[in-house]
C-alpha positions as a Markdown table, in Angstrom:
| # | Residue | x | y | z |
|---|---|---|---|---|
| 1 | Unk | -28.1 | 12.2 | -31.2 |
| 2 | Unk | -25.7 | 11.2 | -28.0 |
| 3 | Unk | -23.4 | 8.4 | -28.6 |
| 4 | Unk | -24.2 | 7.1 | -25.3 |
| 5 | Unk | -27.6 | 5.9 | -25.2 |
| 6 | Unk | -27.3 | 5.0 | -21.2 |
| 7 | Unk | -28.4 | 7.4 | -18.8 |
| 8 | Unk | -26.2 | 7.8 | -15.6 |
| 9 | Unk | -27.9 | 9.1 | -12.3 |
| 10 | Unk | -27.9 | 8.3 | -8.7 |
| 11 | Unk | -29.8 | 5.3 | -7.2 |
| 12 | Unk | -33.4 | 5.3 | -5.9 |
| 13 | Unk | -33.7 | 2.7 | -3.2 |
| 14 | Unk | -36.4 | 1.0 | -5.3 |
| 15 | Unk | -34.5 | 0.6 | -7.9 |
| 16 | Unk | -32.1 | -1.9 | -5.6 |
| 17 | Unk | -33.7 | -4.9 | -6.6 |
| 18 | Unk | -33.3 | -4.5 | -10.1 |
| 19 | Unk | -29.4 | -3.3 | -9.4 |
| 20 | Unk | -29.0 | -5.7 | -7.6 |
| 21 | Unk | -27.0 | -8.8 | -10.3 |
| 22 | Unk | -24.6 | -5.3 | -11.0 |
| 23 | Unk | -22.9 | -5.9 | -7.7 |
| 24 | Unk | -21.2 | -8.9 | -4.9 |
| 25 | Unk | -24.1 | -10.4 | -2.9 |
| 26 | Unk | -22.3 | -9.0 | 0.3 |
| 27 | Unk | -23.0 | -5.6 | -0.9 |
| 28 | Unk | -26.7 | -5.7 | -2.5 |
| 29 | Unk | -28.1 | -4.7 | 0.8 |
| 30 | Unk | -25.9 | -1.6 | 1.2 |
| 31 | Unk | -28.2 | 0.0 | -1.8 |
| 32 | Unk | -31.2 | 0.1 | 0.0 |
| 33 | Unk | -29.6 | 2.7 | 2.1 |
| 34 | Unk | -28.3 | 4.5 | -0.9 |
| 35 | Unk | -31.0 | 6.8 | -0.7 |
| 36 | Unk | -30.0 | 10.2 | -2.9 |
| 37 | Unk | -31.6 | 12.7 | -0.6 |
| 38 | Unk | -29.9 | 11.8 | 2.2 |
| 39 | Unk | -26.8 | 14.2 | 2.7 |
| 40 | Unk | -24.8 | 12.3 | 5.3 |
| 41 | Unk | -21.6 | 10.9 | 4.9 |
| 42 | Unk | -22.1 | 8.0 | 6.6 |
| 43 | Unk | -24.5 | 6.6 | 3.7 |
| 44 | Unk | -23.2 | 4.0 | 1.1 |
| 45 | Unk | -23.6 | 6.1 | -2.4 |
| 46 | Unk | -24.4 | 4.8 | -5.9 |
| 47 | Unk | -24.7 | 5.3 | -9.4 |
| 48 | Unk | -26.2 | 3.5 | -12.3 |
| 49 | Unk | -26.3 | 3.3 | -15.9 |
| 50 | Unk | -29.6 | 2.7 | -17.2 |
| 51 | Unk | -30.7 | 1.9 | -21.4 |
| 52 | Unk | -34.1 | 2.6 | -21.4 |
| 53 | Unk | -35.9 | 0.6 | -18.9 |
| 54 | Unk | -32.7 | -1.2 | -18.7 |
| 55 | Unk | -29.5 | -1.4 | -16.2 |
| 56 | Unk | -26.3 | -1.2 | -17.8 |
| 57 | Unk | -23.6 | -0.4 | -14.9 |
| 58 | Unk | -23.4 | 0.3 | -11.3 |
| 59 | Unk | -20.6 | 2.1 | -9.3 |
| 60 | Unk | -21.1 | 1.8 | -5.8 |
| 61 | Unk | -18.9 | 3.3 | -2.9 |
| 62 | Unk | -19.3 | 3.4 | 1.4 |
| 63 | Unk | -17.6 | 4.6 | 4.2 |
| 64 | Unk | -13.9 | 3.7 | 4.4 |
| 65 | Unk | -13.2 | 1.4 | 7.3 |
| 66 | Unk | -10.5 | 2.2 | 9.5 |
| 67 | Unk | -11.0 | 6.5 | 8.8 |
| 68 | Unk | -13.5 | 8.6 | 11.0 |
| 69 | Unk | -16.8 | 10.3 | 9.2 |
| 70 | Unk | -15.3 | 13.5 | 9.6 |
| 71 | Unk | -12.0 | 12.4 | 7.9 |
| 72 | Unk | -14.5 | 12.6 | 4.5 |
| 73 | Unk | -13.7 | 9.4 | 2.6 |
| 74 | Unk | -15.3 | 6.9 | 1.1 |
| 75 | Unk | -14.4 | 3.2 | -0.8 |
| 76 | Unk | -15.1 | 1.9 | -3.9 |
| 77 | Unk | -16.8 | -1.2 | -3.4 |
| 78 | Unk | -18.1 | -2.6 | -6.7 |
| 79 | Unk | -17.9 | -1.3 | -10.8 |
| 80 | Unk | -19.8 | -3.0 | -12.8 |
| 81 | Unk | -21.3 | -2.9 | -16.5 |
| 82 | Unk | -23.3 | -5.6 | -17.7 |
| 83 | Unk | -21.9 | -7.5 | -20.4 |
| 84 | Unk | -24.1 | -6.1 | -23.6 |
| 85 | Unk | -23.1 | -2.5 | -22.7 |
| 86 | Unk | -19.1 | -3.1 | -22.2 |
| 87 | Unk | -16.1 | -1.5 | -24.2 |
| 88 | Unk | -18.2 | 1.6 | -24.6 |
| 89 | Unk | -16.0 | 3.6 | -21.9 |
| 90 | Unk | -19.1 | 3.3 | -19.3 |
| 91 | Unk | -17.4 | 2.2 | -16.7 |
| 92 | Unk | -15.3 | 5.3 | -16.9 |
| 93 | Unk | -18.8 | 7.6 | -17.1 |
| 94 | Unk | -19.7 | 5.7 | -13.9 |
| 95 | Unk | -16.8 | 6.4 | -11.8 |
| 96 | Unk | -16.6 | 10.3 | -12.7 |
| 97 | Unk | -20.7 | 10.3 | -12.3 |
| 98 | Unk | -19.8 | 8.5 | -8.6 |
| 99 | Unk | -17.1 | 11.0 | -7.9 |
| 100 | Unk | -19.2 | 14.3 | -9.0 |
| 101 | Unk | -21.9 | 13.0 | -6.3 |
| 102 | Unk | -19.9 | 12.3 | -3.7 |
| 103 | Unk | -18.0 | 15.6 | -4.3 |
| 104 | Unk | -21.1 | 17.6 | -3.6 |
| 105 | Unk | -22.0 | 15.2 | -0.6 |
| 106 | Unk | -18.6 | 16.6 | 0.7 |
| 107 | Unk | -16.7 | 13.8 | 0.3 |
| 108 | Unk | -12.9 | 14.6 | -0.2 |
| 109 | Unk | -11.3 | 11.6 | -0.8 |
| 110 | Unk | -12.5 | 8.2 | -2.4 |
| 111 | Unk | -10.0 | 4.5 | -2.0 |
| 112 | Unk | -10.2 | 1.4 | -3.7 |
| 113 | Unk | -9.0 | -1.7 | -2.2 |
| 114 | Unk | -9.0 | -5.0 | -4.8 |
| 115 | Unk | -7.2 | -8.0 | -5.5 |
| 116 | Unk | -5.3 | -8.5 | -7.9 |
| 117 | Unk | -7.0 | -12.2 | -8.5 |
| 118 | Unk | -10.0 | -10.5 | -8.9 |
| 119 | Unk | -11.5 | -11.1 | -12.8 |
| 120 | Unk | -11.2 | -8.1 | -14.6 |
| 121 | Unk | -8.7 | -6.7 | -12.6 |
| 122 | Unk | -6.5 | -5.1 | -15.7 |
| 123 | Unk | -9.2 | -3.6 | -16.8 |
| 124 | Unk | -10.2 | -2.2 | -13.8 |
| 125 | Unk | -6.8 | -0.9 | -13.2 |
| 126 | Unk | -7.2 | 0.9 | -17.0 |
| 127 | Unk | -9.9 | 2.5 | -15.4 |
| 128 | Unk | -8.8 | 4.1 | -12.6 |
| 129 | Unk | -5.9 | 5.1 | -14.6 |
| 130 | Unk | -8.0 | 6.5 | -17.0 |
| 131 | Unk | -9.8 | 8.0 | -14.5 |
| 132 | Unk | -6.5 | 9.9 | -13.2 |
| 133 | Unk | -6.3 | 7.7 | -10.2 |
| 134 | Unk | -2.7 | 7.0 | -8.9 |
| 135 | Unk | -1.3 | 3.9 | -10.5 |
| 136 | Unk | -2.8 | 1.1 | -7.6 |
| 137 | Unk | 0.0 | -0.9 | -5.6 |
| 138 | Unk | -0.2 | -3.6 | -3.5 |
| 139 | Unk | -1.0 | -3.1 | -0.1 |
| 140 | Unk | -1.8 | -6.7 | 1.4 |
| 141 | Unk | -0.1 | -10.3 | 1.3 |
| 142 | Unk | -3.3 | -13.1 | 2.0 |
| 143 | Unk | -2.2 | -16.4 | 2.1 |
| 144 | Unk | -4.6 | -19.3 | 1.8 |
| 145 | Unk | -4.7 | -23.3 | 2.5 |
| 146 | Unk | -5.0 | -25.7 | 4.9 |
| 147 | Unk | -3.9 | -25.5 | 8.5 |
| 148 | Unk | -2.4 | -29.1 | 8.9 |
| 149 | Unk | 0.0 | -27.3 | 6.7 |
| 150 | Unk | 1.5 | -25.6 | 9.3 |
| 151 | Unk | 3.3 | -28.3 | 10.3 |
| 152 | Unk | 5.5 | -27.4 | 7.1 |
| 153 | Unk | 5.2 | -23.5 | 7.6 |
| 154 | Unk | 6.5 | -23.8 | 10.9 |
| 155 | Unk | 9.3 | -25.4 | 11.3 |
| 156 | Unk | 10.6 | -23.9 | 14.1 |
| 157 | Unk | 7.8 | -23.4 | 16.2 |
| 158 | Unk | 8.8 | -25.4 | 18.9 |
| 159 | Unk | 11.8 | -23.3 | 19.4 |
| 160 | Unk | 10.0 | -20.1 | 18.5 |
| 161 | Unk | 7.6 | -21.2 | 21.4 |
| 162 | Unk | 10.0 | -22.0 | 23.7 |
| 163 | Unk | 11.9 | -18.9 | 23.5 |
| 164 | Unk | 8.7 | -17.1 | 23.9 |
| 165 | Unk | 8.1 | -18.8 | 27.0 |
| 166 | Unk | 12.0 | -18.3 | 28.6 |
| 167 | Unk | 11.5 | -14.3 | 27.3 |
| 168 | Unk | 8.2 | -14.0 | 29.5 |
| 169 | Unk | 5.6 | -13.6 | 26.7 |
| 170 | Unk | 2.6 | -15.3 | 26.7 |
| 171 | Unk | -1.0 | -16.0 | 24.9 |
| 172 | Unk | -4.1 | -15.4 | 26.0 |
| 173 | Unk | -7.2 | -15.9 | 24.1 |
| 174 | Unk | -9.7 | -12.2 | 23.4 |
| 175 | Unk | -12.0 | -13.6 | 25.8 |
| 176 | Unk | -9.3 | -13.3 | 28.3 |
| 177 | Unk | -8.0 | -10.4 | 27.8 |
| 178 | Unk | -9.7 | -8.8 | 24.1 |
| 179 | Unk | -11.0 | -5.2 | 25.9 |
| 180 | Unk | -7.7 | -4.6 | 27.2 |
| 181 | Unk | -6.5 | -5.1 | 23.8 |
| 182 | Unk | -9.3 | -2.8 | 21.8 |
| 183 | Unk | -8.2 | -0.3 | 24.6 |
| 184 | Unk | -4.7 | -0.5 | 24.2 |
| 185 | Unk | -5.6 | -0.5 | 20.3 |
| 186 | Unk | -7.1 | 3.0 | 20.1 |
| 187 | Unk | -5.1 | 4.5 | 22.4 |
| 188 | Unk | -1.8 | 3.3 | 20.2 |
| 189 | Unk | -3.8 | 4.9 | 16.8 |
| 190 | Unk | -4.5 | 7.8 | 18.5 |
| 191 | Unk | -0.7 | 8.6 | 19.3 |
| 192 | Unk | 0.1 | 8.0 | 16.1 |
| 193 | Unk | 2.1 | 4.5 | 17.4 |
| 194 | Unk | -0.1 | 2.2 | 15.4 |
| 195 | Unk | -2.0 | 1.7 | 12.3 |
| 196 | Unk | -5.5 | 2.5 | 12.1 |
| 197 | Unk | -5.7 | -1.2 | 10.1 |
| 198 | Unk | -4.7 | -3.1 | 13.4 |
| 199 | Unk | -7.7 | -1.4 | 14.9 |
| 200 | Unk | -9.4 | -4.4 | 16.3 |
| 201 | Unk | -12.5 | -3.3 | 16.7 |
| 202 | Unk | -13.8 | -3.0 | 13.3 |
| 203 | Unk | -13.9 | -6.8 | 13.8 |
| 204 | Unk | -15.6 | -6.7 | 17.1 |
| 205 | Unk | -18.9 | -8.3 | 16.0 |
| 206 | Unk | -17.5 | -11.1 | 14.1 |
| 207 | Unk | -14.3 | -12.3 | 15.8 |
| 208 | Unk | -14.2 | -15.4 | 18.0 |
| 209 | Unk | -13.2 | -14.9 | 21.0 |
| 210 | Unk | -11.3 | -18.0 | 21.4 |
| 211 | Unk | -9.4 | -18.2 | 18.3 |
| 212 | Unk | -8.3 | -14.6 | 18.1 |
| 213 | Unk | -5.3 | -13.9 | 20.4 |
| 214 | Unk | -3.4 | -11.5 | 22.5 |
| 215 | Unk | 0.7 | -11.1 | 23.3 |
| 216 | Unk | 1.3 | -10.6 | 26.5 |
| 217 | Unk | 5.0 | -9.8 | 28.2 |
| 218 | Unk | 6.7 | -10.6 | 31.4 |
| 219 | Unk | 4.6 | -7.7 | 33.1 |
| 220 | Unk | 1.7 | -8.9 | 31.7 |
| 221 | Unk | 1.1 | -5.9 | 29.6 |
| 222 | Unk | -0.1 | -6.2 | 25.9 |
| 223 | Unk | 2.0 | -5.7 | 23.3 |
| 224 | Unk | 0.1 | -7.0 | 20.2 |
| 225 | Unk | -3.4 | -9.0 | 18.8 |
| 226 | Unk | -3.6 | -11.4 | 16.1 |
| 227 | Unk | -7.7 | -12.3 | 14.9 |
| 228 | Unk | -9.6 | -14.5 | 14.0 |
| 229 | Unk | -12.9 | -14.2 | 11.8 |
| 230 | Unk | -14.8 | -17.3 | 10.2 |
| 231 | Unk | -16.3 | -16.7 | 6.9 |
| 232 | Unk | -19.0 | -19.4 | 6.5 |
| 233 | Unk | -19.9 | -18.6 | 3.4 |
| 234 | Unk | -16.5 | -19.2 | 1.6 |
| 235 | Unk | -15.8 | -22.1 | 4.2 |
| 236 | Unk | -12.6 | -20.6 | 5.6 |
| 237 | Unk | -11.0 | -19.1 | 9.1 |
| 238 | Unk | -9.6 | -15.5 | 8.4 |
| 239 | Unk | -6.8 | -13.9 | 10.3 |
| 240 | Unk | -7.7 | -10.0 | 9.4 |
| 241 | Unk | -5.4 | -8.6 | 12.0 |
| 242 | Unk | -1.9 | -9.6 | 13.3 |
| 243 | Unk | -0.1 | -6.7 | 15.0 |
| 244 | Unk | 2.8 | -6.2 | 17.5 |
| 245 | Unk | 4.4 | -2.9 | 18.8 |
| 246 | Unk | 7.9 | -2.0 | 18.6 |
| 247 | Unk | 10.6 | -3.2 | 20.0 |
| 248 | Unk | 8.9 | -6.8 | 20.2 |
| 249 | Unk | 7.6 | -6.8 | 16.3 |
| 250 | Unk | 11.2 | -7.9 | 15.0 |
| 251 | Unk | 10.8 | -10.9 | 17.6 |
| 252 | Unk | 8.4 | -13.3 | 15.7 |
| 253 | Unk | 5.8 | -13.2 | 18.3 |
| 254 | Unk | 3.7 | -12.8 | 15.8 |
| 255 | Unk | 4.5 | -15.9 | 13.8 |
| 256 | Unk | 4.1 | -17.6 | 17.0 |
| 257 | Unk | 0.5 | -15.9 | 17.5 |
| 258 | Unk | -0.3 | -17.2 | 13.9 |
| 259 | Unk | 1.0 | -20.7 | 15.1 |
| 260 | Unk | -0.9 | -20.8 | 17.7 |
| 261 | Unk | -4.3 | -20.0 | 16.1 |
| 262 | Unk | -3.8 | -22.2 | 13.3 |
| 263 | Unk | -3.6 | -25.1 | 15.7 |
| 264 | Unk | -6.5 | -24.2 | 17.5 |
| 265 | Unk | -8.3 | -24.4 | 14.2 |
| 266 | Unk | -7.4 | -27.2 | 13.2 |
| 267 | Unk | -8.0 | -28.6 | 17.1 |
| 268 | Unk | -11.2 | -28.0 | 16.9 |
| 269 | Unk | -12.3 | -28.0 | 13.3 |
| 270 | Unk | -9.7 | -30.6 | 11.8 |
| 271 | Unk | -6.3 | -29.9 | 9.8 |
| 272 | Unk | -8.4 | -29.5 | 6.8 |
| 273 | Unk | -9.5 | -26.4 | 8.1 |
| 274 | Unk | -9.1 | -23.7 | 5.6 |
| 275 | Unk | -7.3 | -20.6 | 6.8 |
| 276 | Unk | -6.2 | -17.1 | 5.1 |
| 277 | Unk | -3.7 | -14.8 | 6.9 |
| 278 | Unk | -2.5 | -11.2 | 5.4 |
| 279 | Unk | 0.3 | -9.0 | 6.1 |
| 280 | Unk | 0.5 | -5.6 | 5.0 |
| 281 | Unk | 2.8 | -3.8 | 2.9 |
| 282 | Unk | 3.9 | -1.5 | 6.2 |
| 283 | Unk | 5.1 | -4.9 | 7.5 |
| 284 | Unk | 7.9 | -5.5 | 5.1 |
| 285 | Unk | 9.7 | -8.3 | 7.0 |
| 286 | Unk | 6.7 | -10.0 | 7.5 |
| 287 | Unk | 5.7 | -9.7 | 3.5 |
| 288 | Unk | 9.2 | -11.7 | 3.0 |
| 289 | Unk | 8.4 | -14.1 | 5.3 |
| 290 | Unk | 4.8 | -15.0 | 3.9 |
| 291 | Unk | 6.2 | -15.1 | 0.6 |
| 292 | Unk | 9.1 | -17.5 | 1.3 |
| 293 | Unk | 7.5 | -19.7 | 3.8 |
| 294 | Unk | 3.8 | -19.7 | 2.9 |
| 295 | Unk | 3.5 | -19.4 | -0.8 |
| 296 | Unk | 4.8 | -23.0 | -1.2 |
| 297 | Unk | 2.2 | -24.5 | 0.6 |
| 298 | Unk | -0.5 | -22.1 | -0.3 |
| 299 | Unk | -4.1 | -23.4 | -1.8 |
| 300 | Unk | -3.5 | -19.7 | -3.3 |
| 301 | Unk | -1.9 | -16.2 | -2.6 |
| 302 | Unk | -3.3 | -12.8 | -3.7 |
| 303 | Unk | -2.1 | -9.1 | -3.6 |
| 304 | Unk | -4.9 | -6.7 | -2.9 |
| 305 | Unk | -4.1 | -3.3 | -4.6 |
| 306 | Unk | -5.0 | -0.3 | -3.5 |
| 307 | Unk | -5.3 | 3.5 | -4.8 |
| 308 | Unk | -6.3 | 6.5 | -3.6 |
| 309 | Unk | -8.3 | 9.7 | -5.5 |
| 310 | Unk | -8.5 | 13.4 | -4.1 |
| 311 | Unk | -11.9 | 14.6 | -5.3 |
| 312 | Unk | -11.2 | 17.9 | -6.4 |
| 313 | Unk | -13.5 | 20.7 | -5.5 |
């Protein structure tokens, strides 16, 4: 007799509905397109555990953002067991099951991106460690709270404006000037001279236009983008993306971008506005700054971790 009464296979799209409590809201759509005869990479994958009739656990993964199709990776979105079937090691059979199928999808490598806030998340780390997966480290600062509290964050602003001003630069908003910007964008990835995360048009769909900003210098040419996203359904303004190019990232035009579109929340939506800005862990300066002059006004702070897995052929 097995010692592990679940069964572990990929998902049927008519078994989503069922599946469905096993993962976040945002992503109990993306299983109806988990359909196991399809063999193209650009399909969300998943796993589940079933006990009889039953579901026990879910692993579910799609394409990494930021990374071409042809690139071959995937992200691990949600693992979940349900609560009657846990500390039995199935969330470890559900991660090797996910990786064996995307293997033969051709998938080569698979990421995880989580916070470290996030319930669970020592035993999720366990996991991937047990799983073989480098040990995860964090990879993004967010900052949360209210944007009258800028006031306190930015104590120099004024000056930091000013000096903006006397050096040339300037703001516009992305509907003034947001396709030069995505232009500017890829061509800077593609040379290697910026980060595929500071790709702006991932957002494209969901930004607004006049809350998300460009940097502009005395010639008028761009030299970075800072964006704005609202997220109705946790009641907060999100600043995915805030990015300048060398020489002018070690000038704080990028605080003063962040300035900027905080007041223009809270201009039009009221300092109670709720607003959550992220650095990442390529922007050390930056990381330093959030942490000394944020954190002590934040509603709350978070680390999102990340990992990386080579699937092995």
């Amino acid at each position: 007799m097995s010692p592990h009464p679940e069964v572990i296979r990929p998902v049927a799209i008519c078994e989503a509905e069922a599946l469905a409590p096993l993962t976040w809201p945002s992503y109990r759509s993306l299983m109806s397109l988990a359909d196991p005869g399809e063999r193209r990479l650009c399909r969300p994958c998943a796993v589940a555990a079933w006990d009889g009739g039953r579901p026990a656990g879910l692993a579910l993964s799609g394409v990494a953002p930021g990374w071409p199709l042809e690139d071959g990776r995937q992200a691990l979105l949600s693992l979940m067991v349900a609560r009657s079937h846990r500390r039995r090691g199935l969330a470890l059979r559900l991660l090797t099951a996910l990786e064996d199928h995307l293997l033969a999808l051709g998938v080569r490598r698979l990421t995880v991106d989580y916070s470290d806030r996030l319930p669970g998340a020592a035993a999720f780390a366990a996991t991937l460690r047990a799983a073989g997966w480098p040990e995860p480290e964090p990879a993004r600062l967010r900052i949360c709270g209210a944007v009258r509290d800028t006031v306190a964050v930015f104590r120099d602003r004024d000056s930091l404006m000013a000096r903006m001003q006397a050096e040339g630069f300037r703001l516009w908003s992305w509907r003034e000037r947001g396709t030069g910007g995505e232009a500017l964008a890829q061509t800077l990835i593609e040379r290697g001279e910026a980060p595929s995360w500071a790709q702006p048009r991932h957002w494209r769909n969901a930004l607004d236009p006049d809350l998300s900003l460009v940097i502009g210098d005395a010639a008028d040419e761009i030299v970075g983008w800072a964006l704005c996203v609202q997220q109705p359904a946790a009641a907060r303004w999100f600043f995915p993306v805030g990015w300048v190019r060398p020489p002018y990232d070690r000038r704080g035009w990028l605080m003063g971008a962040y300035a900027e579109g905080a007041e223009r929340v809270a201009a039009r939506h009221g300092g109670d506005a709720v607003a959550v800005i992220e650095t990442a862990s390529g922007q050390p300066g930056m990381w330093r700054l959030f942490e000394r002059r944020f954190e002590p006004h934040a509603h709350w702070t978070d680390r999102m971790m990340a990992s990386e897995r080579l699937l092995n052929p």
